[in-house]
C-alpha positions as CSV (number, residue, x, y, z in Angstrom):
1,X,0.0,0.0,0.0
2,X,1.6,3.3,-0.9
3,X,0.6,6.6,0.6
4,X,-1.4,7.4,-2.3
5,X,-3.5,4.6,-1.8
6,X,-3.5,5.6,1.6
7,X,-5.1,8.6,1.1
8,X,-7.5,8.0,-1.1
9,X,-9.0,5.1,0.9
10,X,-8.8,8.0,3.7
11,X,-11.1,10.0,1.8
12,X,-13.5,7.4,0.4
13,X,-13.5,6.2,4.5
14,X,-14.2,10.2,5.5
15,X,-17.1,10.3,3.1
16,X,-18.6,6.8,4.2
17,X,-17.9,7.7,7.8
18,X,-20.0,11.0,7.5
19,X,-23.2,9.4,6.3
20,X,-22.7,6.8,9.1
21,X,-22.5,9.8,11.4
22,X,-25.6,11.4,10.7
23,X,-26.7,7.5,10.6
24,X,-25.6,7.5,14.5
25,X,-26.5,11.0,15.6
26,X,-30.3,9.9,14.8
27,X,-29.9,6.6,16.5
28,X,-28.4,8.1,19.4
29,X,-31.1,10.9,19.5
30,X,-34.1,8.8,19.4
31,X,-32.5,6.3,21.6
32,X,-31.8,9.3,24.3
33,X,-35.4,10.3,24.3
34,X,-37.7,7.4,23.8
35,X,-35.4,4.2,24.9
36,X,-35.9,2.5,21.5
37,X,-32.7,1.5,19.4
38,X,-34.5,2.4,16.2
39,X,-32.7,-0.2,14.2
40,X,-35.5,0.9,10.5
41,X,-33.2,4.1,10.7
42,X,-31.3,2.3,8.2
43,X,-33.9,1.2,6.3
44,X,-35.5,4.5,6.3
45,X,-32.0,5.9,4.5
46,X,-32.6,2.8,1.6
47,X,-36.2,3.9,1.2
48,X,-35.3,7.8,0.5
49,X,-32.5,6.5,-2.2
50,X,-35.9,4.4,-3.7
51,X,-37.3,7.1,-3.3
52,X,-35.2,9.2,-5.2
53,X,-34.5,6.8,-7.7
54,X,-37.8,6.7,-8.6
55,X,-38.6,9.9,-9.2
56,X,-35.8,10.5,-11.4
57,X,-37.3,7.4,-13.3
58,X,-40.8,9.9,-13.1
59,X,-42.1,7.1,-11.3
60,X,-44.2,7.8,-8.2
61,X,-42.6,6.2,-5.8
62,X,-44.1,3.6,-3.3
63,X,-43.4,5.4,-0.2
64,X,-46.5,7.8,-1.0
65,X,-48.7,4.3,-0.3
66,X,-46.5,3.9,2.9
67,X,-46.9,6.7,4.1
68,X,-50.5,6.4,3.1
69,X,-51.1,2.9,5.0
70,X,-49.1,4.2,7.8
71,X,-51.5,7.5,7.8
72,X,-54.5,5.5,8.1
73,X,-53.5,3.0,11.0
74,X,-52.0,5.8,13.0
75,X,-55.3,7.7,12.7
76,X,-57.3,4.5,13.7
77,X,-54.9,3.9,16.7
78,X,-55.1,7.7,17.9
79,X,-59.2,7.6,17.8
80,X,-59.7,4.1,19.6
81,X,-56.7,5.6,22.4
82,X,-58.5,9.2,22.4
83,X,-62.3,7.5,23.2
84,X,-60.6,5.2,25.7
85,X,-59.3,8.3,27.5
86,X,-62.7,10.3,26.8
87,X,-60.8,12.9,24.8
88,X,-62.6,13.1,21.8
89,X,-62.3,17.0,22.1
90,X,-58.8,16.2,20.6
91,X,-60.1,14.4,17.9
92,X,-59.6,17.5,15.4
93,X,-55.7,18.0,15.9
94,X,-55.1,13.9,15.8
95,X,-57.0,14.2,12.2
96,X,-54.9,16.8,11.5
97,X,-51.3,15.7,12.3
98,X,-52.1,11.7,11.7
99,X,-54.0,11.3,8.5
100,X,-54.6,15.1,6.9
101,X,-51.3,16.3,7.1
102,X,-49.8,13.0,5.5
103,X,-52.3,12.5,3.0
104,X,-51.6,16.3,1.9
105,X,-47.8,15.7,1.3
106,X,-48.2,12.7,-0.8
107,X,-51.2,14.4,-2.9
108,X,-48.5,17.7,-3.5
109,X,-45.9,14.9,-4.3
110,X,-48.4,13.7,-6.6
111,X,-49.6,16.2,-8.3
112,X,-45.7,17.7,-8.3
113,X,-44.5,15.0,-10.0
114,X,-47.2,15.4,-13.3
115,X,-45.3,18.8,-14.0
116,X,-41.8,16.9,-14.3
117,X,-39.6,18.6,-12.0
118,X,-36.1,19.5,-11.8
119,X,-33.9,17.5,-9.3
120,X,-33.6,20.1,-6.5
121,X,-37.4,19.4,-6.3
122,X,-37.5,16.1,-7.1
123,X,-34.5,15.9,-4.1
124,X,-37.3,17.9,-1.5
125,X,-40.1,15.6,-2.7
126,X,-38.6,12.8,-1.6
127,X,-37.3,14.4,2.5
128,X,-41.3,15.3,2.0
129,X,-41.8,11.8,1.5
130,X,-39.8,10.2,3.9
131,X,-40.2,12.3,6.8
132,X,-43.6,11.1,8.1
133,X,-42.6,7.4,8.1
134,X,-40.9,7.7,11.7
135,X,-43.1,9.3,13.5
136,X,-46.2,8.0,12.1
137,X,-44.6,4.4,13.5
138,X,-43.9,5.7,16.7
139,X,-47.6,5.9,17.1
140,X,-48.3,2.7,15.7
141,X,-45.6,0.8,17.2
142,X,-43.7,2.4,20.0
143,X,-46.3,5.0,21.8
144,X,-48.0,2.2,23.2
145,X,-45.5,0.2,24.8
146,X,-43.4,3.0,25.5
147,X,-43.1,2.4,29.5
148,X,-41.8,-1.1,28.0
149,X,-38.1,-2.1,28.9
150,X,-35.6,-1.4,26.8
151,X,-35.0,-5.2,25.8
152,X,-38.4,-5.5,25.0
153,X,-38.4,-2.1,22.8
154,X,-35.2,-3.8,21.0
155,X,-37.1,-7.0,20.3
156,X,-39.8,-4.8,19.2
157,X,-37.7,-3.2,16.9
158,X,-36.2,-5.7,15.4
159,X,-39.3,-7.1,14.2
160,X,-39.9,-3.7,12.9
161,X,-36.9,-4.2,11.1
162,X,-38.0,-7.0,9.2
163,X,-41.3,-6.1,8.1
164,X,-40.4,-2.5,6.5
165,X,-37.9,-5.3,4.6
166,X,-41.0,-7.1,3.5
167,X,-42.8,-3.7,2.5
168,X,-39.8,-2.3,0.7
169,X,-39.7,-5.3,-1.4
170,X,-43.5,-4.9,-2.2
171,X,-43.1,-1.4,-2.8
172,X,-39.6,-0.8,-4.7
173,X,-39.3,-4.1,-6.1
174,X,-35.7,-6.3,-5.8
175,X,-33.9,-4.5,-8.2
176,X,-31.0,-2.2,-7.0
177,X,-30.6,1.5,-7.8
178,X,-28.1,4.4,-7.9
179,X,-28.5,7.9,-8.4
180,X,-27.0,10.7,-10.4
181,X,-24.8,12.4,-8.6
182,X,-26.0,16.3,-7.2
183,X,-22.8,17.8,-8.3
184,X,-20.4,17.0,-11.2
185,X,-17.1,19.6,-9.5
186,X,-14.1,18.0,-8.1
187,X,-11.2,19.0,-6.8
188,X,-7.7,18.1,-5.6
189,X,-6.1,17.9,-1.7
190,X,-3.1,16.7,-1.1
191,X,-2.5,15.5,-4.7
192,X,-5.9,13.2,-4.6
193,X,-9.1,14.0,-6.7
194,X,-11.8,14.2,-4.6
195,X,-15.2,14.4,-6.2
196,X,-17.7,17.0,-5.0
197,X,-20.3,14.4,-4.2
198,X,-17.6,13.6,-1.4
199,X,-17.3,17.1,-0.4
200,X,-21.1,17.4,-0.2
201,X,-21.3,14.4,1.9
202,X,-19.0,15.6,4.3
203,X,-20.0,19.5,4.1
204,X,-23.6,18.0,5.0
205,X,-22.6,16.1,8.0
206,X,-20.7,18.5,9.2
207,X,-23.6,21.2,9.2
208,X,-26.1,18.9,10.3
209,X,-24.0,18.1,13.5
210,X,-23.6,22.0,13.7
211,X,-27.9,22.8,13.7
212,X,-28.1,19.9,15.9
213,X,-25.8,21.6,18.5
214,X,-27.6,25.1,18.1
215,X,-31.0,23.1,18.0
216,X,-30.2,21.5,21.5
217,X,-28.7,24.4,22.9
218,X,-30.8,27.7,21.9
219,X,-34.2,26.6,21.6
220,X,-36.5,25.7,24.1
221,X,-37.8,22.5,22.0
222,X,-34.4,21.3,22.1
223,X,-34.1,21.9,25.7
224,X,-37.6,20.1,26.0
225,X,-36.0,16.9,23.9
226,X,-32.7,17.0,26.3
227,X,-34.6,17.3,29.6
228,X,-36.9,13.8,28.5
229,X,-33.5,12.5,27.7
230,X,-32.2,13.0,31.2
231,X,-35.0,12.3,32.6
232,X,-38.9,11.3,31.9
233,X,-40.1,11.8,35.5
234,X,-38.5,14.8,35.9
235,X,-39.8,16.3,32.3
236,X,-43.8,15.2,32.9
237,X,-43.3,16.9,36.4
238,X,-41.9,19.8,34.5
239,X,-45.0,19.7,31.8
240,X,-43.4,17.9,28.9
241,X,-44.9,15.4,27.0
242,X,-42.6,12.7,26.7
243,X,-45.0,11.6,23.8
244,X,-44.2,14.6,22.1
245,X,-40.9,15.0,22.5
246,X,-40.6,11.4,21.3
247,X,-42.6,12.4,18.4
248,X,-40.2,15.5,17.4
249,X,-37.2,13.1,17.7
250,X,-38.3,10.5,15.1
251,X,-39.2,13.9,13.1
252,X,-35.8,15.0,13.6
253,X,-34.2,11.5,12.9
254,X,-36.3,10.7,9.7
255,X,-35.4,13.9,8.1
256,X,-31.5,12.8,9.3
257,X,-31.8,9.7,7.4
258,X,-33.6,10.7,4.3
259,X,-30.7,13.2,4.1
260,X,-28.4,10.3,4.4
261,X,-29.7,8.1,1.9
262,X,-30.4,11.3,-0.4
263,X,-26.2,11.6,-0.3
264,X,-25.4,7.6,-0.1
265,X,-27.4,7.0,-3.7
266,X,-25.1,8.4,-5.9
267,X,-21.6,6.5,-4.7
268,X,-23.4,2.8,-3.5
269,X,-26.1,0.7,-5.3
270,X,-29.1,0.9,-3.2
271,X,-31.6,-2.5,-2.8
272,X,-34.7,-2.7,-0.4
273,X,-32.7,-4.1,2.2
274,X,-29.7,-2.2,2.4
275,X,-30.4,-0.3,4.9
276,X,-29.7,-2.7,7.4
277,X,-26.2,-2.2,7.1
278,X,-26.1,0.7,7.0
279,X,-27.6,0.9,10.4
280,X,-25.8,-1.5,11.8
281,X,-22.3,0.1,10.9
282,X,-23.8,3.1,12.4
283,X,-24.5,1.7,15.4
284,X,-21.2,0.5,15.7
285,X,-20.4,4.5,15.9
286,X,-22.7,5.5,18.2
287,X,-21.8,2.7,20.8
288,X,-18.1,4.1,20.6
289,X,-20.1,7.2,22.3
290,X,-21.9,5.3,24.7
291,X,-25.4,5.8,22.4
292,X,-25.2,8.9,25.2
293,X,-23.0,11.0,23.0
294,X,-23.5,12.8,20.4
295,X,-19.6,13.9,19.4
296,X,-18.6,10.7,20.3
297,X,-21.7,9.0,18.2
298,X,-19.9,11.0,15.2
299,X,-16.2,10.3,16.1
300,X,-17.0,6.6,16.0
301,X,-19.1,6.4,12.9
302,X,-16.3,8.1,11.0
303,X,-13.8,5.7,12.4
304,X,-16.1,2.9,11.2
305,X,-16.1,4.5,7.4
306,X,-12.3,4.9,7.6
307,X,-11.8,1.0,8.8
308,X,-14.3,-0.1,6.5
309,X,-12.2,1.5,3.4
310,X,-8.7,0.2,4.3
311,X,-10.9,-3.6,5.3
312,X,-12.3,-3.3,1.9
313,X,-8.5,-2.7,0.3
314,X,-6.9,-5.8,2.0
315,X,-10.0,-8.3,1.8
316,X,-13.5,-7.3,0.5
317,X,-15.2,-10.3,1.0
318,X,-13.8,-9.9,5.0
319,X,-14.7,-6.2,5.5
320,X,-18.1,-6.5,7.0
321,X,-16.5,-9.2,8.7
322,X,-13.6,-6.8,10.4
323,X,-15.7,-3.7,11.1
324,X,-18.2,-5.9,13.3
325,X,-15.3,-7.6,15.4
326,X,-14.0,-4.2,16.3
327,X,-17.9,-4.0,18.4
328,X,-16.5,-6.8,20.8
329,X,-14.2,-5.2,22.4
330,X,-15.8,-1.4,23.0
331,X,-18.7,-3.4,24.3
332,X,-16.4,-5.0,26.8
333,X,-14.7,-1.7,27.1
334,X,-18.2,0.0,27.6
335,X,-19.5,-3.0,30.3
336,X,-16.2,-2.4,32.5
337,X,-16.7,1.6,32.1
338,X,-19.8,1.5,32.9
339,X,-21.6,2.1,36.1
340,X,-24.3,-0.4,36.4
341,X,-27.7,0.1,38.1
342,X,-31.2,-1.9,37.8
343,X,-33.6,-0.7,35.1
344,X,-36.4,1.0,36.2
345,X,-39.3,0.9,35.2
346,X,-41.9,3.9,34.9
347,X,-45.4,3.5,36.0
């Protein structure tokens, strides 16, 4: 290996490591806030690149029935819970936010898509797209088992897992796709070429991170989210909604990964079920930070992109192979670091 070789796997790992980052930085935030180890985030990353794909194709793309199915069963869910609780005075604003709002973002996607739009559109229709499918399953899923413990939140997830596979196969079909790249400029550091789809990649991670920080820091919904994290006793006694809250995280971490998958189409083929890995790598990252840290979250995701890259170099068929070893020993790392304490469970 010479040290140009060196640094261009470098680079490819810096680009990789960045999407896992943003990747781990929505695992980590949903998992501060609600408990759940969202393991779909990958999976939601895939199903924006579909997405995408298939609006470039001028295609509608099957997230809009998703989203629509998912629409529909939150809806029913929200009216049985509201006339269990006798709070059918609420039943406007769950219309609104469950089935009404949803069902009007993929009508515009709809009708957008008739007038053959250009690809900064086409690149908004699909975040439009994608960004419901979180938090609508956080109703449906999550919200009522949230006082669950985290092992059964896992399992729960899991399963989750497993059937948006099923669905994305339905939907996207088995075929794999890749998307044009958003900018054709490159240029050269340190006597390598670097493309400016890998500049974008790392420019977007990098500003992401940076809204996150003034999100959490300067506003009072971010204060809100950081206050469940800490504690959910504490924030209900305090007048947060924890349900709320939870619901603004998967926002925030849907959003995170249709960005990711929006910037991981053009440079990797894309199938139904590649998101898995995807996840999975970045959950190697955010472990390195404890799935507590945010910086740490990052650090680690872009030290699994850079391992991945030289892996791939001396064995390909090895390199999924040598980036999940390295999770052996920062769990053990993590177990003896750790301070331990029983799980408690919330009434």
């Amino acid at each position: 290996m010479t040290s140009d070789i060196a640094a261009i796997l470098a680079i490819d790992g810096i680009a990789t490591g960045a999407v896992y980052a943003l990747v781990a930085i929505g695992t980590v935030l949903i998992f501060t806030v609600t408990r759940v180890i969202f393991i779909p985030f990958g999976d939601i990353a895939a199903f924006t690149a579909l997405t995408l794909a298939a609006l470039d194709a001028k295609r509608f793309p099957g997230t809009g029935a998703l989203v629509v199915i998912l629409a529909c069963l939150a809806t029913l869910i929200e009216i049985v819970s509201l006339m269990r609780a006798g709070e059918l005075r609420l039943l406007p604003r769950a219309l609104f936010f469950y089935l009404a709002l949803p069902l009007a973002v993929v009508g515009l996607a709809w009708v957008t898509m008739r007038a053959d739009p250009p690809l900064a559109v086409r690149l908004v229709l699909a975040l439009m797209l994608i960004t419901p499918i979180a938090p609508l399953l956080d109703r449906i899923v999550f919200r009522p088992i949230a006082d669950g413990t985290v092992l059964l939140l896992l399992t729960v997830s899991v399963a989750l897992h497993f059937a948006l596979v099923g669905l994305g196969l339905l939907f996207f079909g088995p075929e794999g796709v890749r998307t044009e790249p958003l900018t054709s400029l490159s240029t050269e550091f340190a006597g390598v070429l670097v493309s400016g789809q890998t500049m974008l990649i790392v420019i977007a991670a990098l500003v992401f991170s940076g809204l996150l920080y003034l999100f959490f820091d300067f506003t009072l919904v971010g204060k809100s989210l950081r206050a469940t994290a800490v504690n959910r006793t504490g924030s209900r006694l305090m007048g947060i909604r924890p349900a709320r809250a939870g619901t603004i995280a998967y926002l925030l971490g849907s959003l995170m990964a249709g960005v990711s998958g929006i910037l991981i189409a053009p440079v990797n083929t894309v199938f139904y079920d590649s998101g898995f890995l995807i996840g999975l790598k970045a959950f190697v990252g955010a472990i390195v930070g404890g799935m507590t840290s945010y910086p740490g979250a990052a650090i680690g995701a872009v030290g699994v992109g850079i391992l991945e890259s030289f892996a791939s170099f001396e064995s390909s068929a090895l390199k999924d192979v040598i980036v999940f070893s390295l999770l052996i020993p920062i769990l053990i790392w993590r177990s003896l670091a750790s301070l331990h304490s029983e799980e408690e469970i919330e009434e």
